[in-house]
C-alpha positions in Angstrom: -24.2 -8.0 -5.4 -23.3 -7.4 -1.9 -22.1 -4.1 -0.8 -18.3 -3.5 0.6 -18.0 -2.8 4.0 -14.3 -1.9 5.8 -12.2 -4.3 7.3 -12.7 -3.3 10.7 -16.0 -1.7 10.7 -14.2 1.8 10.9 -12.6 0.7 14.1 -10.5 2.9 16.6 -8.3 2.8 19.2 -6.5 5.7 21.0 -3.7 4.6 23.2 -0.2 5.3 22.8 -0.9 5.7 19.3 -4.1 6.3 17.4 -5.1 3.1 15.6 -7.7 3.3 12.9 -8.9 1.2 10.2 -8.6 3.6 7.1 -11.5 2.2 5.1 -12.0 0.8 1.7 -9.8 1.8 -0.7 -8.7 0.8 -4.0 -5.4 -1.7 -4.5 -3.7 -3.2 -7.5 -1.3 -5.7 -7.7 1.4 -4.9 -10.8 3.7 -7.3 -11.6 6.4 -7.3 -14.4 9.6 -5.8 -15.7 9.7 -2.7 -13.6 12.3 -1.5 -15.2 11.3 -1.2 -18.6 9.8 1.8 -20.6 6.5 0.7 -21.0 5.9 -0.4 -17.4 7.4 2.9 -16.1 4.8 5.0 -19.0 1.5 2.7 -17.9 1.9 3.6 -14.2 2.8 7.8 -15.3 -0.3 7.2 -17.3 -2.3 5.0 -15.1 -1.5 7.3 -11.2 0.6 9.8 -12.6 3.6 8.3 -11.0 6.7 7.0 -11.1 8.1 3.6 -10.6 9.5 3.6 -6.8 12.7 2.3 -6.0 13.3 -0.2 -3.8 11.8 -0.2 -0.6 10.0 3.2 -1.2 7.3 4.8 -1.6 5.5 7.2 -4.3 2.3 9.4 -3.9 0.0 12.1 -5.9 -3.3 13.0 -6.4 -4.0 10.1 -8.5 -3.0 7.1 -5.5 0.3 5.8 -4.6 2.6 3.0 -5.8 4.6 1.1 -3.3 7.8 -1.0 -3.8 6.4 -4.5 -3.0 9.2 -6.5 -4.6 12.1 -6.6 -8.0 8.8 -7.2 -10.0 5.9 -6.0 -8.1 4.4 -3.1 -7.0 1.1 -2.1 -4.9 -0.8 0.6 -6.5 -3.4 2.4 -4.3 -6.3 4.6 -5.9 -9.8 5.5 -5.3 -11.9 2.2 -5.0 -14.0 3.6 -7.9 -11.3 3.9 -9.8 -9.5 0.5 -9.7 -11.0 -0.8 -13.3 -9.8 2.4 -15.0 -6.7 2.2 -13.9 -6.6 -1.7 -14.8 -7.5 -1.1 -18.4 -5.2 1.5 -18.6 -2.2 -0.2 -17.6 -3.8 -3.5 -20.1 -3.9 -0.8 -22.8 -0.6 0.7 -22.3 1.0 -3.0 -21.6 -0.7 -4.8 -24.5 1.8 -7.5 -25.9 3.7 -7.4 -22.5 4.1 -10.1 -19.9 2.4 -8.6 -17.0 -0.3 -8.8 -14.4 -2.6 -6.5 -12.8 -5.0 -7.5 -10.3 -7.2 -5.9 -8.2 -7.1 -7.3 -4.9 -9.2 -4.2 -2.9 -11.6 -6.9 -1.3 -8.3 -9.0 0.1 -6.4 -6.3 2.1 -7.2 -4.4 4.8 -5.3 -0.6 5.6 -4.3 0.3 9.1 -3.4 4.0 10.0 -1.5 4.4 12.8 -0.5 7.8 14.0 0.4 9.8 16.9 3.9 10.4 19.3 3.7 6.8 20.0 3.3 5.2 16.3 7.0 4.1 15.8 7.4 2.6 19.4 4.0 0.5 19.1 4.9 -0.8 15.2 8.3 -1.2 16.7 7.0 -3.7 19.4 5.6 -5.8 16.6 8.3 -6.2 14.1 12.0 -6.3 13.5 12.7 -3.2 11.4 14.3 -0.3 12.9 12.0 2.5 13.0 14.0 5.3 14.3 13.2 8.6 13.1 16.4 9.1 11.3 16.6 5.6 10.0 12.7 5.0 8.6 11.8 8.6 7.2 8.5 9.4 4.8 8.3 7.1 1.7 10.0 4.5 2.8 8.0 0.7 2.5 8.8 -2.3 4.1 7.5 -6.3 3.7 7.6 -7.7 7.2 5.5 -9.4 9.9 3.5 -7.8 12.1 3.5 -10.6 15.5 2.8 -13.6 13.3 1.1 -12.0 10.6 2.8 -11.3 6.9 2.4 -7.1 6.4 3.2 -3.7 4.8 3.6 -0.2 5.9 4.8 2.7 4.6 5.5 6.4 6.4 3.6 9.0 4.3 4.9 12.6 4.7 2.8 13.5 7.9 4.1 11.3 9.7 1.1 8.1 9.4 2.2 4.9 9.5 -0.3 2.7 7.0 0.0 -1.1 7.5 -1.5 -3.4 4.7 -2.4 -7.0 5.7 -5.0 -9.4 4.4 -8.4 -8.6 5.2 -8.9 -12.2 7.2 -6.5 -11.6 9.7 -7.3 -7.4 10.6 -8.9 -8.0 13.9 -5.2 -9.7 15.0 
């Protein structure tokens, strides 16, 4: 079996922001009934989290979930981790209509930080980015230029943009 190797080759560029490809991590694709008990208990028992609402964010030790849609949410974890937290939430979901799929090897996560992170994603897409307007936790499904994308703000003030792996170098 072949080993995994980032996106971007650990990549970086520092211009008016710092752009850095954040390296492999584990992602999960959850969809279902978000609002039901059991979904809400598999993910507190799977990350230790919460189901986020819409458009956010949630993060702890365990990973984070992200608000991808009504019925789907992006779980991040360690990549060594993704088929525990898989069983778990087929343990705690058994009976349920539901799918979890790991799709680590099919995304690729972007960091950007520094004074000039909102103005360079703002260059890119239409979403207003404005400190007061996008603050920490907050997700949004968009397109980066021509390519479909995700990013969150996490509380320190990094921007992390999810895309598929193919198109990273754009």
């Amino acid at each position: 079996m072949s080993e995994a190797v980032p996106p971007l080759g650990g990549a970086r560029f520092n211009g008016l922001a710092m752009i850095e490809d954040a390296g492999l991590m584990g992602m999960i694709t959850l969809r279902g009934d978000l609002a039901s008990a059991a979904m809400k208990a598999a993910v507190k028992t799977a990350l230790g989290l919460g189901i986020p609402d819409q458009r956010q964010a949630l993060s702890g030790e365990g990973g984070s979930a992200l608000w991808m849609s009504p019925d789907e949410l992006l779980l991040i974890c360690a990549r060594d981790g993704v088929a525990q937290v898989i069983a778990s939430l087929e343990d705690a979901l058994a009976g349920r209509h539901f799918l979890a799929l790991n799709v680590s090897d099919a995304r690729a996560v972007i960091r950007v930080t520094g004074a000039g992170a909102r103005e360079t994603l703002a260059k890119l897409c239409p979403v207003d980015l404005a400190p007061g307007t996008f603050t920490p936790g907050m997700v949004r499904r968009t397109r980066l230029g021509q390519i479909p994308a995700a990013f969150w703000l996490d509380g320190r003030g990094a921007f992390h943009l999810i895309c598929f792996r193919s198109v990273a170098d754009y």
